[in-house]
ZAVEX-113512 format. One record per residue (C-alpha): residue number from 1; x, y, z; residue in one letter. Coordinates in nm, 3 decimals. Layout:
BEGIN
num / X / Y / Z / residuo
NUM / X / Y / Z / a
...
***
This chain:
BEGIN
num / X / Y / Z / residuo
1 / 0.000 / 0.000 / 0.000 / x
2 / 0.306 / 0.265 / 0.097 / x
3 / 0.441 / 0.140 / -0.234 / x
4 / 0.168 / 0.212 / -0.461 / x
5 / 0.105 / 0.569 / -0.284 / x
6 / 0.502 / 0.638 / -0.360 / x
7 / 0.476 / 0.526 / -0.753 / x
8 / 0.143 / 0.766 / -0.759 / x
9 / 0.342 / 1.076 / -0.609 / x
10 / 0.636 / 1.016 / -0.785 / x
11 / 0.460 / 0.961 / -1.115 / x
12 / 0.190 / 1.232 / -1.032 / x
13 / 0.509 / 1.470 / -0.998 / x
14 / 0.670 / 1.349 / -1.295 / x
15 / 0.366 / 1.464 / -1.536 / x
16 / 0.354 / 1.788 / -1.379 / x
17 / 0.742 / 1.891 / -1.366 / x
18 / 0.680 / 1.743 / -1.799 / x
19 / 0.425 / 1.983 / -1.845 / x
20 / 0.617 / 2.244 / -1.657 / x
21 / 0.943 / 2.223 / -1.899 / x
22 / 0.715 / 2.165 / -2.223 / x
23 / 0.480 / 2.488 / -2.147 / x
24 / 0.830 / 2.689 / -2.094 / x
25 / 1.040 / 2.538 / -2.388 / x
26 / 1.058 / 2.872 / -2.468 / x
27 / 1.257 / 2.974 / -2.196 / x
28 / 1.482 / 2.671 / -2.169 / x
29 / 1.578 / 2.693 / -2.545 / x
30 / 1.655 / 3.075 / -2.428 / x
31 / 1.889 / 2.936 / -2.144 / x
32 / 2.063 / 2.715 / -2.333 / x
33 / 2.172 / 2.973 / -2.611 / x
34 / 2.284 / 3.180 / -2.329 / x
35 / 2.510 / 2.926 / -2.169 / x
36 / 2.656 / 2.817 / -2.496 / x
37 / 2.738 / 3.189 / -2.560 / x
38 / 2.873 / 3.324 / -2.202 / x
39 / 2.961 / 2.976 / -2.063 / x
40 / 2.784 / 3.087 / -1.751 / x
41 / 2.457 / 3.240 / -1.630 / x
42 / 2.382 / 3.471 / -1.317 / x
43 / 2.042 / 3.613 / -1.150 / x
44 / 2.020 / 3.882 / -1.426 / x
45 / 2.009 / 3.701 / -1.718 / x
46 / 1.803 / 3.436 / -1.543 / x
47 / 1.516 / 3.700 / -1.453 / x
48 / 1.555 / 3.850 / -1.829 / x
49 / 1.485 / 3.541 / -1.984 / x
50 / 1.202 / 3.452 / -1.756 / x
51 / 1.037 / 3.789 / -1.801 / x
52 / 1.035 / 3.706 / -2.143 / x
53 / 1.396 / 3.953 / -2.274 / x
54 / 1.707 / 3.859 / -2.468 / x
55 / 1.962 / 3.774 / -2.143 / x
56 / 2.165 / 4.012 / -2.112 / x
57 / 2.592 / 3.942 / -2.150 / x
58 / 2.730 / 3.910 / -1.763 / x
59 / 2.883 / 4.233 / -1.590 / x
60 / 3.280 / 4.093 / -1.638 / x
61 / 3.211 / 4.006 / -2.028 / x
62 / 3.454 / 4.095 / -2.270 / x
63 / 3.321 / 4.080 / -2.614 / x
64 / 3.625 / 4.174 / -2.802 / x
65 / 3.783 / 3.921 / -3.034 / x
66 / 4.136 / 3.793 / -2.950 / x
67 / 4.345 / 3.647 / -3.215 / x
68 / 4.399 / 3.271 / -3.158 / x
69 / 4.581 / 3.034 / -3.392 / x
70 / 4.271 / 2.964 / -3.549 / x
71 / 4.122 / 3.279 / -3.648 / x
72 / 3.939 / 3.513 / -3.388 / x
73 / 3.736 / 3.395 / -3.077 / x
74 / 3.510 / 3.628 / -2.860 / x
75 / 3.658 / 3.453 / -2.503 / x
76 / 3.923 / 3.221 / -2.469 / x
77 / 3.875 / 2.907 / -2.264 / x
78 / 3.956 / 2.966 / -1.904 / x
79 / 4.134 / 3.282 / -1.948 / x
80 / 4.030 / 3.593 / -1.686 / x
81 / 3.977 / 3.922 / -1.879 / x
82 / 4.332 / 4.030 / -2.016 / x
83 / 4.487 / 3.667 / -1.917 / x
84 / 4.561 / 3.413 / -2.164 / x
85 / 4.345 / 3.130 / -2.203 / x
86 / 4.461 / 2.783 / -2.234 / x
87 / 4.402 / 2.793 / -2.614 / x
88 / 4.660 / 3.097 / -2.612 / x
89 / 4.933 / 2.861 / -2.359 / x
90 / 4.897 / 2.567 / -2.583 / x
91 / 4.965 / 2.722 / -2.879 / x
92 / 5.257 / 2.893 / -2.724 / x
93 / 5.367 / 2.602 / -2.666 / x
94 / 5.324 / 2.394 / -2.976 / x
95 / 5.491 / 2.690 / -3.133 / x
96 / 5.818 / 2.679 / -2.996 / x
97 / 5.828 / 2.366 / -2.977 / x
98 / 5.831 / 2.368 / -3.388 / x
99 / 6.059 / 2.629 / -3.417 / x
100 / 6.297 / 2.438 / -3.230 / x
101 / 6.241 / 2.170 / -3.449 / x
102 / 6.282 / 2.352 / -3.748 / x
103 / 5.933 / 2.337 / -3.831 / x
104 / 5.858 / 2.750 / -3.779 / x
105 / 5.508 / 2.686 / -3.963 / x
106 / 5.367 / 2.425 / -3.838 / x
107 / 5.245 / 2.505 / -3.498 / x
108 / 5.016 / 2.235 / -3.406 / x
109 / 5.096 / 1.865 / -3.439 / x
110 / 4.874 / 1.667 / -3.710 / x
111 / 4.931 / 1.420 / -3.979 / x
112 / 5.258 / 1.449 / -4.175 / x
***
């Protein structure tokens, strides 16, 4: 008897917390762009997407590009505003480690 009220709570709960992400897919697809694009989202952006508003970029975003051995990024992976990220160390790296090969273009290792 316990058991059966358990599975009808936990099932009852399940449909509504469904209907509560389907009637709001909306503002989930909204969340989702936002964390792809600023890796991270605060109170701000949360309450501007949930009132409906394009979420705002964070208070320490930088949007400036930064050249990267690959072209131009907006952020670089882990790196603070005006540090390096690792993309930026690695490729450092790769670098002179080519040079010092005698191998001045080819900065990052790949098939022959």
């Amino acid at each position: 008897m316990i058991d059966e009220e358990v599975r009808r709570v936990i099932d009852s709960n399940y449909q509504r917390a469904y209907k509560i992400l389907q009637s709001n897919m909306d503002k989930l697809q909204a969340m989702s762009e936002a964390l792809i694009k600023y890796e991270t989202i605060d109170e701000e952006q949360i309450k501007d997407i949930m009132e409906g508003r394009v979420p705002r970029p964070p208070r320490d975003w930088d949007d400036t590009p930064t050249p990267t051995p690959r072209g131009l990024r907006r952020r670089e992976a882990n790196g603070a505003a005006g540090e390096p990220g690792w993309t930026t160390l690695v490729a450092a790296i790769f670098s002179r480690k080519a040079e010092a090969e005698g191998r001045p273009g080819k900065a990052f290792p790949g098939p022959p």
